[in-house]
TORDRENMI-406975 format. One record per residue (C-alpha): residue in three letters; residue number from 1; x, y, z. Coordinates in Angstrom, 2 decimals. Each point is the difference from the previous one (the first is absolute). Example, Ala and Ser with C-alpha at 12.3 -4.5 7.8 and 13.67 -1.06 7.14 Angstrom:
% TORDRENMI-406975
{residuo->ALA	num->1	xx->12.30	yy->-4.50	zz->7.80};
{residuo->SER	num->2	xx->1.37	yy->3.44	zz->-0.66};
% end
This chain:
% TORDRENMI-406975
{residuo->UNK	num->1	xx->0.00	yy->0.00	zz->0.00};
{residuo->UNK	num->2	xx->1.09	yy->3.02	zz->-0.99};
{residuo->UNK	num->3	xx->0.99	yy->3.03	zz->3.29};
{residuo->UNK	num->4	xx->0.03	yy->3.44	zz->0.00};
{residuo->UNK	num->5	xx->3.70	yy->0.10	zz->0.09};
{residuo->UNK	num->6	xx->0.22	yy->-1.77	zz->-3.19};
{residuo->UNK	num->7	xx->-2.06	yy->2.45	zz->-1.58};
{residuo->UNK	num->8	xx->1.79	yy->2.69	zz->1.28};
{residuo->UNK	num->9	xx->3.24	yy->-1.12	zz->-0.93};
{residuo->UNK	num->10	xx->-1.05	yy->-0.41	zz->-3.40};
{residuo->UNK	num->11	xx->-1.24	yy->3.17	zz->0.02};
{residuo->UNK	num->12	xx->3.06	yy->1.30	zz->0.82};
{residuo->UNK	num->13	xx->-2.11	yy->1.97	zz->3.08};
{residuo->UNK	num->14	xx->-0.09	yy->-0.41	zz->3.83};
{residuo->UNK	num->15	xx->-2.41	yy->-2.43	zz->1.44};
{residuo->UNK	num->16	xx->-2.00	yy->2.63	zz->1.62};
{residuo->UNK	num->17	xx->-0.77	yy->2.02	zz->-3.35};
{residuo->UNK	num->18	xx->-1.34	yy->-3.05	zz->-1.29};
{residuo->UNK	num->19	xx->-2.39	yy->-0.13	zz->3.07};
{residuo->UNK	num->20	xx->-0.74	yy->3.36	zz->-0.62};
{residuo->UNK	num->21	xx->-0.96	yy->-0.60	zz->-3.95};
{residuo->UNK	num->22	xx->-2.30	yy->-2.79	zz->1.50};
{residuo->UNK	num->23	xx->-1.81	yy->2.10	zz->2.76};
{residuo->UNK	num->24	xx->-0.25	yy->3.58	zz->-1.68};
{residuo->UNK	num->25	xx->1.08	yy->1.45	zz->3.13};
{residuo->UNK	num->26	xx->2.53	yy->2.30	zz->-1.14};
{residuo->UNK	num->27	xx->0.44	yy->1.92	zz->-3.24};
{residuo->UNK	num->28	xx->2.56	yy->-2.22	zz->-2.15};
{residuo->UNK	num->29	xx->1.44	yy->1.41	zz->-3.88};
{residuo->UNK	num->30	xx->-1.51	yy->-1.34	zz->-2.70};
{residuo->UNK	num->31	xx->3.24	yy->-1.60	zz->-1.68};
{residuo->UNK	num->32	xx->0.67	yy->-1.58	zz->3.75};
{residuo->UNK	num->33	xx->-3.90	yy->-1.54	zz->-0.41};
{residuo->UNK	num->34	xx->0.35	yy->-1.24	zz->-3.24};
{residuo->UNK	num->35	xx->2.84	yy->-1.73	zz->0.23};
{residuo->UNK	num->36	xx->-0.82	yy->-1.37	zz->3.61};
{residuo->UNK	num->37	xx->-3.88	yy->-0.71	zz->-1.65};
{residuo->UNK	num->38	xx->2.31	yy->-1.87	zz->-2.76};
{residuo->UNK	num->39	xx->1.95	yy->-2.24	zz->2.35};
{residuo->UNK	num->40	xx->-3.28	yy->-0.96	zz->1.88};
{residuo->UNK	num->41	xx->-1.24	yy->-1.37	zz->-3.47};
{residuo->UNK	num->42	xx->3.08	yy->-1.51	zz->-1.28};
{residuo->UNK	num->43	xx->0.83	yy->-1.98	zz->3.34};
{residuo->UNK	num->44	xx->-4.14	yy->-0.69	zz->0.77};
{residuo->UNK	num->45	xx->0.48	yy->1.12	zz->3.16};
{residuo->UNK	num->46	xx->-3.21	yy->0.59	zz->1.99};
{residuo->UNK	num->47	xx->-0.62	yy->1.46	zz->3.36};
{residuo->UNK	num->48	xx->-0.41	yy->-2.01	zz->3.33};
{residuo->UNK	num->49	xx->-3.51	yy->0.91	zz->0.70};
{residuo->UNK	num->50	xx->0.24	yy->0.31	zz->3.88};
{residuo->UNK	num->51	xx->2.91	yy->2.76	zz->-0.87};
{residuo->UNK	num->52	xx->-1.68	yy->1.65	zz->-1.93};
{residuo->UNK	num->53	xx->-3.08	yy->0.28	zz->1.98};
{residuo->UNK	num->54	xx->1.99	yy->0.94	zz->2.81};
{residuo->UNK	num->55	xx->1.59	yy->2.75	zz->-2.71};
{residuo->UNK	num->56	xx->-2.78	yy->1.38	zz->-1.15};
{residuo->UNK	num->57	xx->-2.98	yy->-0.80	zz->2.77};
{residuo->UNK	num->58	xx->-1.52	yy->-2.25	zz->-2.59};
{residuo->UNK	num->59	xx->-0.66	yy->-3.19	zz->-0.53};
{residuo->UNK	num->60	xx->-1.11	yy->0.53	zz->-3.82};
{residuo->UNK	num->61	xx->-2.77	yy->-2.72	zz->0.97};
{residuo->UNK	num->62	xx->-4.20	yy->-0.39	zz->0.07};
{residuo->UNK	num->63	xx->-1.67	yy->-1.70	zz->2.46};
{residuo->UNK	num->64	xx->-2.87	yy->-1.93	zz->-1.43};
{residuo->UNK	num->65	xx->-2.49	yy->-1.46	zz->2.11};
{residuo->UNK	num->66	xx->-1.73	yy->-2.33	zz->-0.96};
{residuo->UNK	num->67	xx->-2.02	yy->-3.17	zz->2.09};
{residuo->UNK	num->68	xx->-0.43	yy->-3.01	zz->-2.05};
{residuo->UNK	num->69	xx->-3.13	yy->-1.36	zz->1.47};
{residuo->UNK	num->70	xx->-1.53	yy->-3.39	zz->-1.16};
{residuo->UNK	num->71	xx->-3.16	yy->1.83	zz->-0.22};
{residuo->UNK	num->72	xx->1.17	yy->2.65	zz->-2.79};
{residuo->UNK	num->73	xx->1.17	yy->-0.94	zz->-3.87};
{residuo->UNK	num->74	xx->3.82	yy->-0.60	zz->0.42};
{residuo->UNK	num->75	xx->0.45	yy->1.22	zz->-4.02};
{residuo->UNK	num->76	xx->-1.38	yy->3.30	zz->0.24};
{residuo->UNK	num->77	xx->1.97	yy->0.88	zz->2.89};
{residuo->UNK	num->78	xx->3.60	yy->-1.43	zz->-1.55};
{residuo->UNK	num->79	xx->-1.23	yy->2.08	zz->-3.20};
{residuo->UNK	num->80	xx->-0.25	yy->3.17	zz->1.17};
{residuo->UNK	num->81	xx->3.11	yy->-1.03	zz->2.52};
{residuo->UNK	num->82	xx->2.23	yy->-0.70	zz->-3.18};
{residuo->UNK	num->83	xx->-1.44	yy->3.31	zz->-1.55};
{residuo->UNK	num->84	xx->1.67	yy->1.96	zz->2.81};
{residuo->UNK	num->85	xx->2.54	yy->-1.61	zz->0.27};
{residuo->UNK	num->86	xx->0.92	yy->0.72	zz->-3.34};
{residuo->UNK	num->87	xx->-0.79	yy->3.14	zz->0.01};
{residuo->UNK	num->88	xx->1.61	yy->0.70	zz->3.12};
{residuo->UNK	num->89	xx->3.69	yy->-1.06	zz->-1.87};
{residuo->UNK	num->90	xx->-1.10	yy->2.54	zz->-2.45};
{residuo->UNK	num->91	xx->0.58	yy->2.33	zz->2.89};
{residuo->UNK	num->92	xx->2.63	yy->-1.19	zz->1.22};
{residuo->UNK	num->93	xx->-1.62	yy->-1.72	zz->2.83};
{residuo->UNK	num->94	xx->0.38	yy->-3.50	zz->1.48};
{residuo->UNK	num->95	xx->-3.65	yy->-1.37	zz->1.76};
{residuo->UNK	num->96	xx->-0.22	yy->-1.98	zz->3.00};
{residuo->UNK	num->97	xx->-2.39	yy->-1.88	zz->-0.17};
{residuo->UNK	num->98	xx->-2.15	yy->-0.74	zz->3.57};
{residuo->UNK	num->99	xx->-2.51	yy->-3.16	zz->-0.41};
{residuo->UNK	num->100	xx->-1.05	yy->-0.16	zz->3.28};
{residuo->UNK	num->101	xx->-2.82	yy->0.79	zz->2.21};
{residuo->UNK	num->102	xx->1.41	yy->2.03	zz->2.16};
{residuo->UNK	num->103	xx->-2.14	yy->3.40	zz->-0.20};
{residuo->UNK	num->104	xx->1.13	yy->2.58	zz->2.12};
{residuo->UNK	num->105	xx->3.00	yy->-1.65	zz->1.14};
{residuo->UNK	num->106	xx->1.80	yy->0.06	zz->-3.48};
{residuo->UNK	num->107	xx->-0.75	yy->3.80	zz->-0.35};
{residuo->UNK	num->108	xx->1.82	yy->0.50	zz->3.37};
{residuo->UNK	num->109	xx->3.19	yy->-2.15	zz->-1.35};
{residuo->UNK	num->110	xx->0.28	yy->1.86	zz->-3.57};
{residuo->UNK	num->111	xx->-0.71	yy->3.12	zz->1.54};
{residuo->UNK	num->112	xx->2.45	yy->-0.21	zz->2.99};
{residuo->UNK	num->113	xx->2.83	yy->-1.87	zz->-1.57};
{residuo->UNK	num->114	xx->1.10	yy->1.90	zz->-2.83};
{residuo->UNK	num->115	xx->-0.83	yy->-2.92	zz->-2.58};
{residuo->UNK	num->116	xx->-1.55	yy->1.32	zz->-2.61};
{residuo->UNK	num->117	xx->-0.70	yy->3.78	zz->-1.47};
{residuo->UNK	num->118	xx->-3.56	yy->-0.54	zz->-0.36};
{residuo->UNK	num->119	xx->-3.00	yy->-2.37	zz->0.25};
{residuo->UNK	num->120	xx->-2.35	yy->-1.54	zz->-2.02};
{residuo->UNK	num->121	xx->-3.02	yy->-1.73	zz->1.72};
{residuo->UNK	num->122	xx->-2.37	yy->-2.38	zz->-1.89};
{residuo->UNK	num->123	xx->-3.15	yy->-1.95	zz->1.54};
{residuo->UNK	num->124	xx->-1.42	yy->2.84	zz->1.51};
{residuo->UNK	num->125	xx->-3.33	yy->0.04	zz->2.22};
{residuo->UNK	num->126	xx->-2.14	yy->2.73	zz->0.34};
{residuo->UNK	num->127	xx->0.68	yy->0.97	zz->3.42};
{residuo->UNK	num->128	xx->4.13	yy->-1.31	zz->-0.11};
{residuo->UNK	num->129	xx->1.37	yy->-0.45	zz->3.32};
{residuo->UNK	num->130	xx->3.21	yy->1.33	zz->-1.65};
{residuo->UNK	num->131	xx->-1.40	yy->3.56	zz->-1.07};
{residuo->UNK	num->132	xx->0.48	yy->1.45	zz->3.20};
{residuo->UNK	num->133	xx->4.08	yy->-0.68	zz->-0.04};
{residuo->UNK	num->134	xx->0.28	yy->1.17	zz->-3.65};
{residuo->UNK	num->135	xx->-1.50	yy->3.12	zz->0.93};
{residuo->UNK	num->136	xx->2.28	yy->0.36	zz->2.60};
{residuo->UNK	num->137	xx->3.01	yy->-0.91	zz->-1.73};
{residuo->UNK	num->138	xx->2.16	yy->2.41	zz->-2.10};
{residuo->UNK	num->139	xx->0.69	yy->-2.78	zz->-2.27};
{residuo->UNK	num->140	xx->-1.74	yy->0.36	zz->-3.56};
{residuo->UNK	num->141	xx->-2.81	yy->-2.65	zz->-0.84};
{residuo->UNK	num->142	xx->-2.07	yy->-1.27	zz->-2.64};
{residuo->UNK	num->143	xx->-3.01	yy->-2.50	zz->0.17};
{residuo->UNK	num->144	xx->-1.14	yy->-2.09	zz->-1.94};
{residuo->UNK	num->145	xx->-3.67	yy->-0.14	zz->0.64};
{residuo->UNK	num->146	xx->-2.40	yy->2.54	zz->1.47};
{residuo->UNK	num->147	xx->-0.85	yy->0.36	zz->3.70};
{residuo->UNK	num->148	xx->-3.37	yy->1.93	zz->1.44};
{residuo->UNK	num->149	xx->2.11	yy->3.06	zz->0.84};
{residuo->UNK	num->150	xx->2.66	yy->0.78	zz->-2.34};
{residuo->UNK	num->151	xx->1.02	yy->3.24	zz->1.62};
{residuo->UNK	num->152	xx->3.72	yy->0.15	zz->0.06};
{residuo->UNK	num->153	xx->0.65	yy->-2.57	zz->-1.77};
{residuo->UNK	num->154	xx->1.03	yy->-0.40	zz->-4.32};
{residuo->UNK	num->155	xx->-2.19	yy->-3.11	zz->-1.28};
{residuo->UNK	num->156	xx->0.10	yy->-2.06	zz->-3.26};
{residuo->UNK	num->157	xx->-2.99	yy->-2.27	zz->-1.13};
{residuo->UNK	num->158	xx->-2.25	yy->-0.60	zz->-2.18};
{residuo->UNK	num->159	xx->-3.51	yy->1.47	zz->0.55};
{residuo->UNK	num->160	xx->-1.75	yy->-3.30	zz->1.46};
{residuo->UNK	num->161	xx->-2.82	yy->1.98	zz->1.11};
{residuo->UNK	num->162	xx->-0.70	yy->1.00	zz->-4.21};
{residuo->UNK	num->163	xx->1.18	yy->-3.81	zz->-0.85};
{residuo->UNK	num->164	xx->-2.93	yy->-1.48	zz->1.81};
{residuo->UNK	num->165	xx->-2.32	yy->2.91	zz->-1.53};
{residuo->UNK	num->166	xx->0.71	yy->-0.66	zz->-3.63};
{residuo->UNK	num->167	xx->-0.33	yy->-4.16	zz->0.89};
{residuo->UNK	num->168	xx->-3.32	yy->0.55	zz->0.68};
{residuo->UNK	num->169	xx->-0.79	yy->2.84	zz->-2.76};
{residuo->UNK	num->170	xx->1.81	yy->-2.41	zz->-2.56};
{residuo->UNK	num->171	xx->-2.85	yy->-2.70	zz->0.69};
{residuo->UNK	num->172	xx->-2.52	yy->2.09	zz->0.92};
{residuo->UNK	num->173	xx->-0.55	yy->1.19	zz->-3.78};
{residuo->UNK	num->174	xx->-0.14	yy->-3.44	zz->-0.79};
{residuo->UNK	num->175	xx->-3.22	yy->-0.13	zz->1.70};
{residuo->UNK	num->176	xx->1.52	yy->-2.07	zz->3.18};
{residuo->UNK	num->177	xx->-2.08	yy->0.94	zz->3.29};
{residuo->UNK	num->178	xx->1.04	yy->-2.60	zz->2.51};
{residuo->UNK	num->179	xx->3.81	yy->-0.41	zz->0.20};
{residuo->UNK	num->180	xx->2.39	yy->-1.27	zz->2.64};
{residuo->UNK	num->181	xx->3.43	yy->0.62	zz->0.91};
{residuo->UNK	num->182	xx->2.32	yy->-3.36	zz->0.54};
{residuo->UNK	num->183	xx->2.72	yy->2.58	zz->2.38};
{residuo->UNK	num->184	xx->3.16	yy->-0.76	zz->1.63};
{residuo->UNK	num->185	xx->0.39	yy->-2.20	zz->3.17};
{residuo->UNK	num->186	xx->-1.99	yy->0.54	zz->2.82};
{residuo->UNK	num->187	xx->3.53	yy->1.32	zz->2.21};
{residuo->UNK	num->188	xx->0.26	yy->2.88	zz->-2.83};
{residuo->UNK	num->189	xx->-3.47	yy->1.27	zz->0.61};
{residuo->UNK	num->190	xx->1.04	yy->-0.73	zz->4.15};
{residuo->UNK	num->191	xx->3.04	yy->2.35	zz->-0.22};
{residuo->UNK	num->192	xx->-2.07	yy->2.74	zz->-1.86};
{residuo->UNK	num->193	xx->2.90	yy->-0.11	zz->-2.47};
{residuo->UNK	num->194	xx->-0.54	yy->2.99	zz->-2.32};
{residuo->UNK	num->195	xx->-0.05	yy->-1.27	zz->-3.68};
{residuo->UNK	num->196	xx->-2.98	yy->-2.55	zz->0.65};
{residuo->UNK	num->197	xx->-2.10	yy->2.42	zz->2.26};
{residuo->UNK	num->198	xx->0.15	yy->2.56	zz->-2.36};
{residuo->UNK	num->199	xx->-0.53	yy->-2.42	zz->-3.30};
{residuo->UNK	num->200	xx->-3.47	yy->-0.80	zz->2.30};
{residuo->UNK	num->201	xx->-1.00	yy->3.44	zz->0.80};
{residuo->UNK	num->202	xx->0.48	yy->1.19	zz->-3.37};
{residuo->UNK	num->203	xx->-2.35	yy->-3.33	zz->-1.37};
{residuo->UNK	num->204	xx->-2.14	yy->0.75	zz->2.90};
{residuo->UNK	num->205	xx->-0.98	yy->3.46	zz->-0.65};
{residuo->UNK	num->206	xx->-0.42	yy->-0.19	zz->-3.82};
{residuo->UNK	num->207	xx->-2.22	yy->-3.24	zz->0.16};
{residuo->UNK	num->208	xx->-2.27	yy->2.35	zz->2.01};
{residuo->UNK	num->209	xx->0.28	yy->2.70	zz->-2.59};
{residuo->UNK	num->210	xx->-0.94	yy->-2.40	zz->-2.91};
{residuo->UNK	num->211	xx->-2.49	yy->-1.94	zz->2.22};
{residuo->UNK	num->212	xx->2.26	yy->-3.35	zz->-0.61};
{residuo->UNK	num->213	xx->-0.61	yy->-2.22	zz->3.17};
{residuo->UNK	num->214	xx->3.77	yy->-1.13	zz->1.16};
{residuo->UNK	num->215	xx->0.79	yy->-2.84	zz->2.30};
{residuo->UNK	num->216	xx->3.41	yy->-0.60	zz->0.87};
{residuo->UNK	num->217	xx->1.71	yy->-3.21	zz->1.19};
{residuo->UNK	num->218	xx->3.72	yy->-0.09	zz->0.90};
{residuo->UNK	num->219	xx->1.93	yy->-3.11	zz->-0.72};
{residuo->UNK	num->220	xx->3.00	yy->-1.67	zz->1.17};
{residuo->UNK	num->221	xx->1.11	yy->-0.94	zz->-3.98};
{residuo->UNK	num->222	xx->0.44	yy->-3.37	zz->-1.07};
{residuo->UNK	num->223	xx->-2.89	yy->-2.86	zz->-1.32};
{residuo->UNK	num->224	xx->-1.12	yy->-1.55	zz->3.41};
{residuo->UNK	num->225	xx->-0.62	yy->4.05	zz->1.23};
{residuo->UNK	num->226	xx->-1.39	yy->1.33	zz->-3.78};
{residuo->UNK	num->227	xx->-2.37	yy->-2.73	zz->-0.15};
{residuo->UNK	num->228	xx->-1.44	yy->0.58	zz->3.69};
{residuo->UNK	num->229	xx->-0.28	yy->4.09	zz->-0.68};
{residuo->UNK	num->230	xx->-1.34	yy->-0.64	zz->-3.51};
{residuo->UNK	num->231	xx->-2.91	yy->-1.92	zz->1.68};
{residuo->UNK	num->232	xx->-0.87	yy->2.27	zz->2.56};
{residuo->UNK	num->233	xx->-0.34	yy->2.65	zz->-2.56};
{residuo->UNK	num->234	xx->-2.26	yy->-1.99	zz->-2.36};
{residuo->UNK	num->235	xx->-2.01	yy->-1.30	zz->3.08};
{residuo->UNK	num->236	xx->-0.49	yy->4.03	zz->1.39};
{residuo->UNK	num->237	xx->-0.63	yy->1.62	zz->-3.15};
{residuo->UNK	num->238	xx->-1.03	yy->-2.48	zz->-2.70};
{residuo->UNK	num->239	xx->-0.32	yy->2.66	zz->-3.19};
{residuo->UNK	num->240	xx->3.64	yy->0.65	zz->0.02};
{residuo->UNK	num->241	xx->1.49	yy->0.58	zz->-2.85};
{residuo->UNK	num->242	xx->3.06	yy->2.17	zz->0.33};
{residuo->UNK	num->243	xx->3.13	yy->-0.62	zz->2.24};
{residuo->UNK	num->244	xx->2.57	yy->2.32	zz->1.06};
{residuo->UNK	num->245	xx->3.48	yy->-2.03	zz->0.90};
{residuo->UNK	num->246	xx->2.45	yy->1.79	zz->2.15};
{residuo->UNK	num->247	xx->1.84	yy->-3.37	zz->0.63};
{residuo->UNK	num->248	xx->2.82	yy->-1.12	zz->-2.39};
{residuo->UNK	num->249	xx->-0.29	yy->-3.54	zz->1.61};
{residuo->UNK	num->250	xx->-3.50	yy->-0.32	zz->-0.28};
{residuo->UNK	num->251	xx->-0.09	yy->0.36	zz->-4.01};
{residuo->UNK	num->252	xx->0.53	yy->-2.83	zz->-1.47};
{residuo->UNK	num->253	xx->-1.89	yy->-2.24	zz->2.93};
{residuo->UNK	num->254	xx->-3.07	yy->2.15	zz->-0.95};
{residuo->UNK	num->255	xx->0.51	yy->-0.28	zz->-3.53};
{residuo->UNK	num->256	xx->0.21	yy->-4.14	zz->0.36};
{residuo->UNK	num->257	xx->-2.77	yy->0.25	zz->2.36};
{residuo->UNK	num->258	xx->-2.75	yy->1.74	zz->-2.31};
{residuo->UNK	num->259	xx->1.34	yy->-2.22	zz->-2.41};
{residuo->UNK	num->260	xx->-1.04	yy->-3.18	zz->1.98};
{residuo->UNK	num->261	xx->-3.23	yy->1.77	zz->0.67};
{residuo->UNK	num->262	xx->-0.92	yy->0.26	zz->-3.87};
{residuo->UNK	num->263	xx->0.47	yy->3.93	zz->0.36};
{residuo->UNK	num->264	xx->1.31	yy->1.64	zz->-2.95};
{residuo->UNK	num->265	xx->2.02	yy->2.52	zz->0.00};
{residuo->UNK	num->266	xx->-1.20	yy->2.88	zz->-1.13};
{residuo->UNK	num->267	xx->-3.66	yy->-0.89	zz->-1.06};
{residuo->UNK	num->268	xx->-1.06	yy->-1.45	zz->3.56};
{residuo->UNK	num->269	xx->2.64	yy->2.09	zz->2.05};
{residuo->UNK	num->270	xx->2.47	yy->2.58	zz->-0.26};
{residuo->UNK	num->271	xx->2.78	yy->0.39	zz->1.41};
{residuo->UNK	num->272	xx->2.46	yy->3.13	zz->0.52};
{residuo->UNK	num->273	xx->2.92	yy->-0.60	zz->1.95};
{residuo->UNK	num->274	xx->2.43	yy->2.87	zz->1.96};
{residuo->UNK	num->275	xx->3.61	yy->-1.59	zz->-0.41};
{residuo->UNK	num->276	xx->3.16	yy->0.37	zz->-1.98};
{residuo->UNK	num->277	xx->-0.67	yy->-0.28	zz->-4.02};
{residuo->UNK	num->278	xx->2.26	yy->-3.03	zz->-0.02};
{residuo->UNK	num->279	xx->-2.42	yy->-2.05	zz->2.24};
{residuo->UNK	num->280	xx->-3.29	yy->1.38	zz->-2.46};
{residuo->UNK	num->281	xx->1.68	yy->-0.81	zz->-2.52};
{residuo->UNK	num->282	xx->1.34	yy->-3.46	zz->0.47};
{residuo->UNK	num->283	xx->-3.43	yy->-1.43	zz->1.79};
{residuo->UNK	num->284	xx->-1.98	yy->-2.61	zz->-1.90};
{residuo->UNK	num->285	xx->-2.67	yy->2.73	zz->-0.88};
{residuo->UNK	num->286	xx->2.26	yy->3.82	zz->-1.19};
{residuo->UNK	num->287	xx->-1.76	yy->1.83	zz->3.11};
{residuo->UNK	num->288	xx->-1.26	yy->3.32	zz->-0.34};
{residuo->UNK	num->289	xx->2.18	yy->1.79	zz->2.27};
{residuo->UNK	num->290	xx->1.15	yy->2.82	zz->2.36};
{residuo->UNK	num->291	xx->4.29	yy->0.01	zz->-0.18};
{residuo->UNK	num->292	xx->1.88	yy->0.27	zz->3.06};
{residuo->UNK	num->293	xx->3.00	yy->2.70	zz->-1.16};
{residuo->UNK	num->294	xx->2.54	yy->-1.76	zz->1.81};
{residuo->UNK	num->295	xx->3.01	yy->1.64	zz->-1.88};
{residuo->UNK	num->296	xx->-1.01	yy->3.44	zz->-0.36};
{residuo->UNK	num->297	xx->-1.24	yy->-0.34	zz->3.93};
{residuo->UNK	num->298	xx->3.62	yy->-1.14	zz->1.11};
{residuo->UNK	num->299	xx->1.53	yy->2.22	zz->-2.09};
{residuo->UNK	num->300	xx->-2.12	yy->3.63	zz->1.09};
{residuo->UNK	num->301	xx->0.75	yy->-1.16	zz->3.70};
{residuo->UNK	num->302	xx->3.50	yy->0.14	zz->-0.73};
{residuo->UNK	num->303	xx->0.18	yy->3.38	zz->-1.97};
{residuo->UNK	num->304	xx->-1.81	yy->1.46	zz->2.71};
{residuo->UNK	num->305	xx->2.14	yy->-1.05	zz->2.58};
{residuo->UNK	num->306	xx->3.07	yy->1.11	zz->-1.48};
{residuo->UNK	num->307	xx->-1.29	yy->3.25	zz->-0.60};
{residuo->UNK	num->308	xx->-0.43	yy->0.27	zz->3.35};
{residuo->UNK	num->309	xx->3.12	yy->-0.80	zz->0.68};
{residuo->UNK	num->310	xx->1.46	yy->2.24	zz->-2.06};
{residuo->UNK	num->311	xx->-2.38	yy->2.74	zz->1.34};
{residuo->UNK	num->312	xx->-1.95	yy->0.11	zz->-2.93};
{residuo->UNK	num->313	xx->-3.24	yy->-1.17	zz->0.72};
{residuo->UNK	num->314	xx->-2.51	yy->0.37	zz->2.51};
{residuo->UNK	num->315	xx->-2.81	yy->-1.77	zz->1.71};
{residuo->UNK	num->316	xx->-3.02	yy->-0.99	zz->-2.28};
{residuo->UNK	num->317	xx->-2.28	yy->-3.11	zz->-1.53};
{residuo->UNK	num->318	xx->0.22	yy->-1.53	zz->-3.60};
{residuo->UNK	num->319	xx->-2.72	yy->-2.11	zz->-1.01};
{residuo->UNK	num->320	xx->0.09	yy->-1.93	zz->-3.31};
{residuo->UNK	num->321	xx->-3.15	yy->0.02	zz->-1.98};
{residuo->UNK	num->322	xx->-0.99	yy->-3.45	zz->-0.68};
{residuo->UNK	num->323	xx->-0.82	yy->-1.30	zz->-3.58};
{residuo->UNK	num->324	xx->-2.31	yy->-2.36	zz->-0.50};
{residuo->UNK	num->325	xx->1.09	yy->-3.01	zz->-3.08};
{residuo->UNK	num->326	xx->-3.32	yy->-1.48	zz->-1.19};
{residuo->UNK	num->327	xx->1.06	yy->-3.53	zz->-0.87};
{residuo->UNK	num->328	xx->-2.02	yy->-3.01	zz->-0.75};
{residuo->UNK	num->329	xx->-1.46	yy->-0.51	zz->3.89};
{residuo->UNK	num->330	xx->-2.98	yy->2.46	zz->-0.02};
{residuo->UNK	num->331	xx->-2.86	yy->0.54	zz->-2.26};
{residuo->UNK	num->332	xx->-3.67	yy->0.77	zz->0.22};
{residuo->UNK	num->333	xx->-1.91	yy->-1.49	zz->2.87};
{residuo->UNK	num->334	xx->-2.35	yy->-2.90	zz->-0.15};
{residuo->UNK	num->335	xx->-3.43	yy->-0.05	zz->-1.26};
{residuo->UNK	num->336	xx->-1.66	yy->-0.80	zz->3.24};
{residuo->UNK	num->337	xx->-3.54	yy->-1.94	zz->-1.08};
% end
């Protein structure tokens, strides 16, 4: 591995104007910078990342929180990790990446310890335990997801609330007027976690505007679960003919399930599905669908962020407008004799 010294001596320059080339902290000629700059390249020399930290009180890293609970779809949440992560390199920026469930307590350790420069938190509830410290904290934050009160805080999403509003619209003015919603696990709805509460208030409230009756049922995923929550709903509300998904796990069960049934899909029930194009796309019926932005998600948190960091940017909320892809899953309702 290549030292300082080495550099320096090829440089033909003291080992301490070297250090100051890396840090910036004092004003070094342009000839001296280049040809230091030069040495750096030609020997592939790179820092010692606790030095330079300690250099330059920066760790040139982003915290990224994120739980991986059994309850929530593993491949969204490694998609939208990989798109900051990416885009954090852009940056120049290393992430840290925090899997576990440790709430407050991992706020306290990033915050205190001089790990990272900034944090990005993911599986957020409405009423987050760790809001309180963040607002407390000089240390710039982004989230991923949308609390009740935002105040204080810089939030990237996409609009659930308006996703669950054009579901129902979508089927709606295909003449639909009973339709259920297959939702997350039960635990999601438990810890009032923000994306499926507002996906329910926003297919709530326009159901009542288009005078759509709405049941919703949330499901664990998987055939043994589908098959259990797709009874219920056809024993409650018999007329149904339009189902909302907000359950990557539970699309394909249903799909084999209505099959069994002799359901066909569209003519005897549609189907529109919230989830990332690639799972619409690849299901045994192309599902009219709701994408999940993963990418562009991951990558606003990060811009964000380092504006912050850079004392650019200041506290505010981006919601992406969701776009509806009208595959072949939905159609006009049933003729009901």
């Amino acid at each position: 591995m290549v030292t300082l010294a080495e550099v320096a001596q090829h440089a033909g320059v003291s080992a301490s104007t070297v250090s100051y080339v890396l840090s910036g902290k004092r004003s070094i000629s342009s000839t001296t910078r280049q040809r230091v700059e030069r040495s750096i390249r030609e020997l592939g020399y790179h820092p010692n990342a606790g030095a330079r930290a300690l250099a330059s009180s920066k760790s040139n890293i982003i915290a990224l929180m994120i739980p991986l609970r059994t309850d929530m779809y593993v491949p969204v949440m490694m998609e939208i990790a990989i798109a900051v992560a990416t885009t954090a390199r852009t940056h120049g920026y290393d992430v840290l990446l925090l899997t576990g469930e440790e709430g407050p307590d991992a706020v306290r350790r990033v915050a205190g310890s001089g790990l990272a420069d900034g944090m990005i938190l993911m599986d957020v509830e409405l009423d987050d335990e760790r809001l309180p410290l963040l607002r407390a904290t000089d240390q710039p934050s982004v989230l991923i997801g949308l609390p009740a009160d935002t105040a204080g805080l810089t939030c990237v999403d996409l609009d659930f609330r308006a996703t669950g509003a054009l579901c129902v619209e979508h089927l709606a003015k295909q003449g639909h007027h009973d339709i259920a919603v297959i939702g997350e696990a039960p635990a999601v709805y438990e810890r009032h976690t923000g994306f499926a509460e507002r996906t329910l208030d926003g297919l709530r409230s326009r159901a009542r505007e288009l005078g759509v009756r709405l049941l919703h049922r949330p499901c664990e995923g998987g055939y043994d679960a589908m098959a259990v929550t797709l009874a219920r709903i056809l024993d409650e509300r018999p007329d149904t003919s339009g189902l909302v998904v907000q359950n990557e796990s539970a699309v394909e069960p249903l799909l084999a399930l209505l099959r069994q049934q002799g359901r066909a899909v569209p003519e005897d029930m549609s189907v529109v599905a919230i989830c990332p194009d690639q799972v619409a796309t690849q299901a045994s019926v192309r599902l009219t669908s709701v994408a999940i932005p993963a990418q562009e998600m991951g990558r606003r948190a990060v811009e964000h962020l380092v504006a912050k960091l850079e004392g650019r940017g200041g506290d505010e909320v981006v919601l992406l407008a969701p776009e509806l892809t009208v595959r072949a899953s939905s159609g006009p309702a049933p003729s009901r004799s």
